[in-house]
N, C-alpha and C positions, 0 to 999 in steps of 0.2 A: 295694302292696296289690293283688292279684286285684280284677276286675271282676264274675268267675262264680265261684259256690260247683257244686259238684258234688251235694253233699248238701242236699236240702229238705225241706220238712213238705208233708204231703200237704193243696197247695192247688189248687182248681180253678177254672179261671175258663171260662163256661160262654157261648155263644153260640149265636144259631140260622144257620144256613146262609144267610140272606137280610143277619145282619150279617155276614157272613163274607165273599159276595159284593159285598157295599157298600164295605167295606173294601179288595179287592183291585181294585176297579173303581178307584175314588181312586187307589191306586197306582197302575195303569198309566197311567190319565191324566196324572200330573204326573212320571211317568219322563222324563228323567233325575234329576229332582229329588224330593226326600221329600217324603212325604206327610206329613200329621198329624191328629191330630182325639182325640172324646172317647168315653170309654163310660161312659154313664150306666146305672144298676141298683141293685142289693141286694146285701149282702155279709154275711157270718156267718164264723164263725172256722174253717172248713172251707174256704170256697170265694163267687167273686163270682159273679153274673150278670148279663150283660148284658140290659137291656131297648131302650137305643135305642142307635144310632151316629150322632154326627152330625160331619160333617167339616168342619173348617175350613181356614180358609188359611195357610199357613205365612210367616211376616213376616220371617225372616231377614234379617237385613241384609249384605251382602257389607260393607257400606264399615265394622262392626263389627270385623271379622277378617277381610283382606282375602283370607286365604291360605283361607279358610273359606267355601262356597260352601252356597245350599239343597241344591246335589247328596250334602251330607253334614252338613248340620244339618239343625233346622229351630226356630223359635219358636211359639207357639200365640199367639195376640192374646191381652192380660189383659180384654180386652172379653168376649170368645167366652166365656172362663172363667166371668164375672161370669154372662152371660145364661144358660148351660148349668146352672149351680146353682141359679138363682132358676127357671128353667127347673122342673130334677128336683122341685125342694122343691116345686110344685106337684101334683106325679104320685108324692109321698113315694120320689125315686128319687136316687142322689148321683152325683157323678163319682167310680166308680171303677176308671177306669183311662186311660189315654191310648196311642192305635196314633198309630206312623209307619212308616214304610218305611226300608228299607236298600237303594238302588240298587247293585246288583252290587256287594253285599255279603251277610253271612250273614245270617241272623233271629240275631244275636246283640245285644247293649247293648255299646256304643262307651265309655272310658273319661270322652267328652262323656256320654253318655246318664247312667251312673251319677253323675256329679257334679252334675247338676241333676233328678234323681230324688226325687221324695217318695214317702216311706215305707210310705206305707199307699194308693197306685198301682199295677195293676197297670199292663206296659208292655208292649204288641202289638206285636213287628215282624214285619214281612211284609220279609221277601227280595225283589227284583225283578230277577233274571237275564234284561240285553236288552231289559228293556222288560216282559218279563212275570210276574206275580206269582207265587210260590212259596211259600217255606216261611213255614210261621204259625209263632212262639214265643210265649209270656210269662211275664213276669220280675218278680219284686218284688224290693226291697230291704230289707234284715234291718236291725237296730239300728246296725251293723258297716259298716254301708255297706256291703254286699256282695250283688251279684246272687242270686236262687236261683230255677230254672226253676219255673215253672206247669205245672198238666196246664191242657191244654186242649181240652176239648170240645164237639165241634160237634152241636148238637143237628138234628133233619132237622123240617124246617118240617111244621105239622099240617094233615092234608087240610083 
C-alpha cells in the first residue's frame, strides 16, 4: 500500500506566520531529534485553521524499538493530549492537527507516520536540513489509509 496519494480534494490548512515561526523554532532546537506538538483551531469541510501552537515534548522511548531513535520518531505524551482538549474546549477550538519534524529528511509522512495517523488530523512536517528548518507540508489521511497533500497557507500577521 502507498503512503502518498498524488490526487487530493481541495483542503487547506491555514496558519499565521508567527505559528509558522514557532513551529520551525521547535525544530531547530531539538535537531537532531524531532519535534512534535499540537495545532489547535476550527475546521470546515473545505479547510482547518489554526489558532494556537502549542509544543510539546516528544517521549520516545529508545529502549521501545531499540533500532528506533527520537532522531526518527517521536511520541506526544497522552497527558499533553488530555490538557490540549480540555484546553481548546474552553476557547471552543479542537486539536486539529499535529506538526513534527523530519531531521534530514523530506516534509514527507514515513510508513511509521501513516500507521499511527488519525483520520480527521491534519500532520505538519517541517524538513530540517543540518539543523535548519525547511520545507513545510501537510497531510491528511483518507478512509484508505492513504496520505493526500494539504494546501498550505501562511497568512502574514495583522499590523
Amino acid at each position: 500500500m502507498s503512503v502518498l496519494s498524488k490526487d487530493h480534494p481541495a483542503v487547506v490548512l491555514s496558519l499565521d506566520s508567527q505559528h509558522l515561526a514557532s513551529i520551525q523554532a521547535h525544530a531547530n532546537r531539538t535537531y537532531p531529534e524531532e519535534c512534535c506538538g499540537l495545532l489547535l483551531g476550527t475546521s470546515d469541510p473545505t479547510g482547518k485553521t489554526v489558532m494556537e501552537v502549542r509544543a510539546t515534548n516528544n517521549i520516545w522511548r529508545e529502549e521501545a524499538q531499540s533500532d528506533l531513535t527520537k532522531k526518527r520518531r517521536y511520541l506526544i505524551p497522552p497527558e499533553a493530549m488530555l490538557v490540549a482538549m480540555k484546553y481548546g474546549r474552553t476557547l471552543g477550538l479542537d486539536i486539529i492537527g499535529i506538526y513534527h519534524s523530519h531531521p534530514d529528511c523530506l516534509a514527507e509522512p514515513s510508513e511509521y507516520d501513516r500507521a499511527a495517523a488519525w483520520q480527521h488530523y491534519s500532520y505538519l512536517i517541517v524538513s530540517v536540513p543540518q539543523g535548519k528548518a525547511g520545507d513545510v507540508r501537510s497531510w491528511s489521511l483518507n478512509d484508505q489509509q492513504v496520505f493526500h497533500e494539504e494546501d498550505v497557507l501562511i497568512l502574514q500577521d495583522s499590523p
